[in-house]
C-alpha positions as CSV (number, residue, x, y, z in Angstrom):
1,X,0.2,18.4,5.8
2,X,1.0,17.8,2.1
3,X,-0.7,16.3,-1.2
4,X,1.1,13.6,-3.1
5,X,0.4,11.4,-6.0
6,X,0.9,7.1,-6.0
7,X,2.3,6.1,-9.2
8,X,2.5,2.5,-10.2
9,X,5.4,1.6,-11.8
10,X,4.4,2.1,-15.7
11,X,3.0,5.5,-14.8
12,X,6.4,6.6,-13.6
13,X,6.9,9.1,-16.5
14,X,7.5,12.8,-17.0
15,X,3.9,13.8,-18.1
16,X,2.4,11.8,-15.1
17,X,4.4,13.6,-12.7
18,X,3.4,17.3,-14.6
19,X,-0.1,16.1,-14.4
20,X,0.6,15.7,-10.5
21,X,2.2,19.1,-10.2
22,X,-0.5,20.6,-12.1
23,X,-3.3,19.1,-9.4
24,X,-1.7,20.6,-6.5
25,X,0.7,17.9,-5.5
26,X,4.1,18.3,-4.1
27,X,5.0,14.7,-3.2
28,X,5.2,11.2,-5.0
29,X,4.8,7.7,-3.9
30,X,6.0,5.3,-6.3
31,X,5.1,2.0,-6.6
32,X,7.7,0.0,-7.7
33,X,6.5,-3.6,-8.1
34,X,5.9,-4.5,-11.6
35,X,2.5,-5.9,-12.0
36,X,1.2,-4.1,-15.1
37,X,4.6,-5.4,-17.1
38,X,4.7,-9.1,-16.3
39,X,5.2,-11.9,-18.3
40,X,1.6,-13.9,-18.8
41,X,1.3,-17.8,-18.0
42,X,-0.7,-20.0,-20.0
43,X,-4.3,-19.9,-18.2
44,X,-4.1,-16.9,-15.8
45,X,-6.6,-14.8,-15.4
46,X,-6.8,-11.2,-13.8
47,X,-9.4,-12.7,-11.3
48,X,-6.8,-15.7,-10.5
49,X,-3.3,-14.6,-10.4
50,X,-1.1,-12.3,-12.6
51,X,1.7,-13.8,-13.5
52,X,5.3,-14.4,-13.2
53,X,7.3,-11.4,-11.6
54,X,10.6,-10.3,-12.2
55,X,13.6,-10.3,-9.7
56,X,16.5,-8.0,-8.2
57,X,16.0,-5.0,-11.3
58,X,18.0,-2.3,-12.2
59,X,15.0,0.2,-10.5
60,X,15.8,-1.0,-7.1
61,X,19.8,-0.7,-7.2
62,X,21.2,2.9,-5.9
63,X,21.5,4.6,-9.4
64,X,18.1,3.2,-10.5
65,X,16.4,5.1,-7.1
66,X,18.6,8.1,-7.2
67,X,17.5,8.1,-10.9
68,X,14.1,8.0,-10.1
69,X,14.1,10.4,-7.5
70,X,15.5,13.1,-10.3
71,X,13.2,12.0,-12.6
72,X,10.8,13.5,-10.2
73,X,12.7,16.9,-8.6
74,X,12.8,18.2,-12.2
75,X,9.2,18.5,-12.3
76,X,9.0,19.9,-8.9
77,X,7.8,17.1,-7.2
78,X,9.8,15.2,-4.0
79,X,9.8,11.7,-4.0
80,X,8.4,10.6,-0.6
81,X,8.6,6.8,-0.7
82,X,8.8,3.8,-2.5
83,X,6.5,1.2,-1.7
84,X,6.0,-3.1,-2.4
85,X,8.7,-5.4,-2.9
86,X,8.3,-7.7,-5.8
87,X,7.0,-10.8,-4.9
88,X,9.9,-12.3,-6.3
89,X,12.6,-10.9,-4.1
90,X,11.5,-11.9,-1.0
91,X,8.5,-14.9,-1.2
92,X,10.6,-16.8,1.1
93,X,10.7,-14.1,3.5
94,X,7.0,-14.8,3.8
95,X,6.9,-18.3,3.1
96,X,9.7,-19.1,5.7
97,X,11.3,-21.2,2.7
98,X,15.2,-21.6,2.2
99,X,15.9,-18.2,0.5
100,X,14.5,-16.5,3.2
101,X,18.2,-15.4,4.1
102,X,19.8,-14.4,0.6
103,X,16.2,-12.3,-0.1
104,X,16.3,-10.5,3.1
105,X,19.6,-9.5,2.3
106,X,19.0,-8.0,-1.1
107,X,15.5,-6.2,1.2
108,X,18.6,-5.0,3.0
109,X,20.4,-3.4,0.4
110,X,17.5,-1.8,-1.1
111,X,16.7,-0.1,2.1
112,X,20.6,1.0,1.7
113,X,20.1,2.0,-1.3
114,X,16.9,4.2,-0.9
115,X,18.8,5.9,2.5
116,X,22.1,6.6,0.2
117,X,19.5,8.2,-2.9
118,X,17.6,10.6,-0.2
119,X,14.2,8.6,-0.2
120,X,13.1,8.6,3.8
121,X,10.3,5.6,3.2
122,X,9.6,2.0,2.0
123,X,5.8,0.9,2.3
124,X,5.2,-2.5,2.7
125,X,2.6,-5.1,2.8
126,X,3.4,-8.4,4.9
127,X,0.8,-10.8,3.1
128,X,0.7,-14.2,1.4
129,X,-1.9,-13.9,-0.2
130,X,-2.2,-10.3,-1.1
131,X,-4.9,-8.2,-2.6
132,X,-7.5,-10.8,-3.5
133,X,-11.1,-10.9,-4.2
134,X,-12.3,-7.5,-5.1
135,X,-14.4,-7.3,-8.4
136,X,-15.2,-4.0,-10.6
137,X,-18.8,-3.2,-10.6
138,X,-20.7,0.2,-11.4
139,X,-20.6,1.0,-7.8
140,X,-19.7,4.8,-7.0
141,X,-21.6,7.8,-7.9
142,X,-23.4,7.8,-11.4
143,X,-22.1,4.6,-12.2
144,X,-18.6,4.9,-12.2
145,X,-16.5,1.8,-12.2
146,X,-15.0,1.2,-9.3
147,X,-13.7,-1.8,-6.6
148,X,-15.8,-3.6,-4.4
149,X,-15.3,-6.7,-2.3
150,X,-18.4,-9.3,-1.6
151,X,-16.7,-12.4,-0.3
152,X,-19.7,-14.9,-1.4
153,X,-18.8,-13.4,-5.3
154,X,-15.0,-12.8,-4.8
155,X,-13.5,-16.0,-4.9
156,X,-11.5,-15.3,-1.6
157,X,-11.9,-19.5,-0.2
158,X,-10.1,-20.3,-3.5
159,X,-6.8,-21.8,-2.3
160,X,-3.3,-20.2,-2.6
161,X,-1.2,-22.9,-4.6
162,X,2.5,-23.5,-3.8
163,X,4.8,-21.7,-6.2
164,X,2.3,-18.6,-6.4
165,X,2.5,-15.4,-3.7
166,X,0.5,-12.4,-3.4
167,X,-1.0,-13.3,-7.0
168,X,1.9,-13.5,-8.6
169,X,4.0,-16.7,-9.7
170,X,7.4,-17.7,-9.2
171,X,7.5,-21.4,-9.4
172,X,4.6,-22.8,-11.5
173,X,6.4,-26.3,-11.1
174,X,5.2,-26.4,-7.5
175,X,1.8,-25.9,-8.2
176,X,1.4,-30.0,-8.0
177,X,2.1,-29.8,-4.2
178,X,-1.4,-28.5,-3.2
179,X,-2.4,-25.3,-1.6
180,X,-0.1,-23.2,0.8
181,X,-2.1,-23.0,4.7
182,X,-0.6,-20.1,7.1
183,X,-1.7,-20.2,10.4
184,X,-1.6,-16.4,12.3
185,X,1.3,-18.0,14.6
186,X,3.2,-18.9,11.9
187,X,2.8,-15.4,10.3
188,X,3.3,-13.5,13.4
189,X,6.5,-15.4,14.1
190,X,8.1,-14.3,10.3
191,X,6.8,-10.7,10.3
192,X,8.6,-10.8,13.7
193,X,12.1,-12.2,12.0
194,X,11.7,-9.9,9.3
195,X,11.4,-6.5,11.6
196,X,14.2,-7.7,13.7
197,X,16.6,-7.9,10.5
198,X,14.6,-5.1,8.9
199,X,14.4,-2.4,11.1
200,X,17.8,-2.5,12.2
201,X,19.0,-1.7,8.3
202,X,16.4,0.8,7.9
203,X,17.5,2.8,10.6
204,X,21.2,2.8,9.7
205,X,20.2,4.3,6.3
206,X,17.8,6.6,7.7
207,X,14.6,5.2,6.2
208,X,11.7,4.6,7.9
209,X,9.7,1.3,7.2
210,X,5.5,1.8,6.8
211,X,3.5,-1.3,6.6
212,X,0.5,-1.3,5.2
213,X,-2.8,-3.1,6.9
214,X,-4.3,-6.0,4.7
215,X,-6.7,-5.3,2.0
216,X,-9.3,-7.2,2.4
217,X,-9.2,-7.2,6.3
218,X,-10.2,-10.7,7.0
219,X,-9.1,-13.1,9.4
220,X,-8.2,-15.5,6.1
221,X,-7.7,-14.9,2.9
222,X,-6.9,-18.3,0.3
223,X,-6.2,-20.5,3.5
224,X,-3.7,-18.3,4.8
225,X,-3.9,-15.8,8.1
226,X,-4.0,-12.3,7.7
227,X,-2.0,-10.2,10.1
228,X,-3.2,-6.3,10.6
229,X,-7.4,-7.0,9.6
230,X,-8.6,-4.9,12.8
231,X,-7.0,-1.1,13.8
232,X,-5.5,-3.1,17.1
233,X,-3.1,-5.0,15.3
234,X,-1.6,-2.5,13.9
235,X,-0.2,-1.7,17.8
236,X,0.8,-5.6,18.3
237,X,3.0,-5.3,14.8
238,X,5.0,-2.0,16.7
239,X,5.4,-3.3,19.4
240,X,7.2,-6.2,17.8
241,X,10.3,-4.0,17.0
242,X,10.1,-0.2,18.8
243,X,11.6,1.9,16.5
244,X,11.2,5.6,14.9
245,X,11.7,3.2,11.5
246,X,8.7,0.8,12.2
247,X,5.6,2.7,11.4
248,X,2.2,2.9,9.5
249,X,1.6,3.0,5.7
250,X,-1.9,4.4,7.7
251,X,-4.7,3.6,4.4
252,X,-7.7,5.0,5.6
253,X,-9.8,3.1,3.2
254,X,-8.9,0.1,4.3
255,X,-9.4,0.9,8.3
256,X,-12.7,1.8,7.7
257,X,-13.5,-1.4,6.3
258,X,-12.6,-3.5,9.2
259,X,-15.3,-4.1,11.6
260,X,-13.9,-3.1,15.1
261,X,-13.1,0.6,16.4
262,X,-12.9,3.5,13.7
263,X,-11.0,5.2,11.0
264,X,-11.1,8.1,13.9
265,X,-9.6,6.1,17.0
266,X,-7.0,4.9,14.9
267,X,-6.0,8.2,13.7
268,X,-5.7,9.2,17.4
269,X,-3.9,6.5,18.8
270,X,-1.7,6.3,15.8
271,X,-1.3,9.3,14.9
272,X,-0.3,11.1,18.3
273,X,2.5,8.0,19.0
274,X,3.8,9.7,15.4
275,X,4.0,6.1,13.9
276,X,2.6,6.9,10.4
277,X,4.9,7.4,7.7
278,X,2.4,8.2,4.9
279,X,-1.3,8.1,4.5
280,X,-3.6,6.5,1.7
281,X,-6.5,8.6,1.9
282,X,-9.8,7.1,0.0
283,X,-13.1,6.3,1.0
284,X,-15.1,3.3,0.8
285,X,-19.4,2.4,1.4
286,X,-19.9,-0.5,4.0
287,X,-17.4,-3.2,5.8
288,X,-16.3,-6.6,5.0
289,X,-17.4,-8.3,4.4
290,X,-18.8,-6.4,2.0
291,X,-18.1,-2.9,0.7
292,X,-17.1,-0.8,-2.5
293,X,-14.7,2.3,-2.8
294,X,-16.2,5.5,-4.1
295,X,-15.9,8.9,-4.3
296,X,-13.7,11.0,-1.9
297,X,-16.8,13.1,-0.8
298,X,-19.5,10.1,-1.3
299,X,-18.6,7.4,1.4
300,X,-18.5,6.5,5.1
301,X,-15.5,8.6,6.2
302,X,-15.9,12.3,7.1
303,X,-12.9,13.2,5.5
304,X,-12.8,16.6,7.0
305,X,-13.4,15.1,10.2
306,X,-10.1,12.8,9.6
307,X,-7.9,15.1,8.7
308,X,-8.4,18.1,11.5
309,X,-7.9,14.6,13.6
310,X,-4.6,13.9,11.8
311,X,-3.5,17.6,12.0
312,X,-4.4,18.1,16.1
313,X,-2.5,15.0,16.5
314,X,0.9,16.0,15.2
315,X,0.8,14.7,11.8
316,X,2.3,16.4,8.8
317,X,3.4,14.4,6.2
318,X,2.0,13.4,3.0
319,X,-1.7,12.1,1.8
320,X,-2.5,10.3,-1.4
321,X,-5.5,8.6,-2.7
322,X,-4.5,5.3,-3.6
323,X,-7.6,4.6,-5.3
324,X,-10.1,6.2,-7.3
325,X,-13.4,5.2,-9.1
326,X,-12.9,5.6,-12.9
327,X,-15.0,8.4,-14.3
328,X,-16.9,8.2,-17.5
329,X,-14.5,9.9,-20.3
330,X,-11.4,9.5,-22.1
331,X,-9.1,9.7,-19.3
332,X,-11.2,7.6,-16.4
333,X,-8.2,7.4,-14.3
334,X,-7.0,11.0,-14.5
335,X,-10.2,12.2,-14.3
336,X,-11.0,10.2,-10.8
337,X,-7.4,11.1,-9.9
338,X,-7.9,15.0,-10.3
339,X,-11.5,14.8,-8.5
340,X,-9.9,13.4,-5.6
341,X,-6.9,15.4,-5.6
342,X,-8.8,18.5,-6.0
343,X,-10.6,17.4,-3.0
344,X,-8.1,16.0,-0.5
345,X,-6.1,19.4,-1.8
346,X,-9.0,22.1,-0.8
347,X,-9.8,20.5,2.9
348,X,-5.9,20.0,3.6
349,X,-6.0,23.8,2.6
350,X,-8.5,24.9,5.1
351,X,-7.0,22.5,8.1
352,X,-3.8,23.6,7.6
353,X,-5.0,27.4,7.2
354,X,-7.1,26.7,10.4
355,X,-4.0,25.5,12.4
356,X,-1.6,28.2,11.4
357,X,-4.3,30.8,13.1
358,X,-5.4,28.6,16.1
């Protein structure tokens, strides 16, 4: 099993990908959806939405990946996946609006694209709404600012207008029509369309789809259903389309904050059907509907425990903490970062030593 190092996409630079080397990773997971460099609206907030996205750039075409990807070998690093669409390129796709068509195709041709430039996996997240709701508070060990989620302070009724998706905007004109209402049916029935054209690309170019649960895992979120917010679902969304290219973007943070089975069943039954394509590997205090992420070492996972589960069931690909808390100093980020690195690093060290002398 292997260490590897999310990027979001302003982070995608050569000293970032030295400082993952120098922590012990071999693998990077770059986020390619362009939050951090949007385009502000009058009267958004960070709490509310984050603005207008941009559509079909150079980053997803073939040179832009295989670019990417070299950007990355020459510090020693392999680029593992690629993960989140921009809103922009496919909100019909989850809206089931009149684009739905042309933006699945361009999905199409970046999963081409990734398969031609050597880059075996696209995570995913099939959600209107997105990430919503979670605040920063002092939460983690010694006060370290860090996410939480607490539905009564988060916000998380507060309706998803037309012309916004997962946060983002990309009509503000339609605003005027009201809030957006999902039902599950209605969801299920477009993630279904969207693995049936999907898949089907994916495994022509040899790239395996991962689809991440939904962060926060409730039912609802902003009027609109959620689809994987308990470990079961995750088994209903692969069975949809039965492919070696429809698997897990498996986050173990996220599991562990649903309120049916555990993180540990789900690594079984995932795990040993060999349907995850990468993990995030964090840990979190308490369930929705409320709960905070922490330290690897301070919350409710036995992170140990989940990875010796990981490694006797056949896994051996990649980990990476998706999130950390940010420690007190002039680097919070890195700082959390290497903690969690050096962490994840040592135990993957001792399972993997412990399976090469079983």
């Amino acid at each position: 099993m292997k260490l590897g190092l999310g990027l979001v996409r302003h982070m995608l630079n050569k000293d970032n990908f030295r400082f993952a080397r120098q922590a012990g990773c071999t693998h990077i997971v770059a986020h390619l959806a362009d939050y951090n460099n949007m385009y502000e609206l009058p009267g958004t907030t960070a709490e509310e939405y984050y603005g207008k996205d941009r559509s079909k750039e150079y980053i997803w075409s073939y040179e832009g990946l295989l670019e990417l990807r070299s950007m990355v070998e020459a510090e020693g690093l392999i680029l593992h996946a690629i993960e989140n669409f921009d809103p922009l390129d496919w909100y019909d796709v989850l809206l089931d609006g009149p684009c739905k068509s042309e933006q699945l195709q361009h999905l199409k041709q970046i999963v081409y694209n990734a398969g031609r430039a050597g880059i075996p996996v696209i995570g995913y997240n099939f959600s209107v709404a997105g990430v919503w709701g979670r605040i920063q508070e002092r939460a983690a060990r010694g006060g370290a600012l860090t996410h939480s989620y607490a539905e009564a302070d988060a916000y998380s009724g507060n309706p998803l207008p037309h012309g916004q998706i997962w946060n983002v905007t990309y009509d503000q004109a339609l605003a005027e029509r009201g809030p957006v209402h999902v039902s599950a049916e209605q969801l299920w029935e477009r993630l279904a369309y969207f693995l049936r054209e999907i898949v089907p690309a994916a495994e022509q170019a040899g790239v395996v789809m991962a689809a991440h649960p939904d962060d926060p895992p409730m039912p609802t979120l902003r009027g609109t259903a959620r689809l994987v917010y308990q470990p079961d679902l995750y088994q209903k969304l692969l069975d949809l389309v039965p492919s070696a290219s429809n698997r897990l973007e498996f986050c173990m943070g996220t599991i562990q904050e649903m309120t049916e089975s555990s993180v540990y069943e789900a690594i079984e039954r995932y795990s040993s059907q060999n349907k995850i394509g990468y993990v995030h590997c964090r840990n979190v205090r308490g369930k929705v509907p409320h709960y905070s992420e922490v330290f690897i070492d301070e919350g409710d996972i036995d992170i140990l425990r989940a990875l010796r589960l990981f490694k006797q069931t056949g896994y051996d690909g990649v980990f990476v903490p998706d999130h950390t808390p940010l420690m007190s100093c002039g680097a919070p980020w890195h700082s959390g970062m290497a903690y969690a690195l050096g962490h994840i690093g040592a135990l993957l060290h001792i399972v993997n030593n412990e399976a090469a002398s079983a």
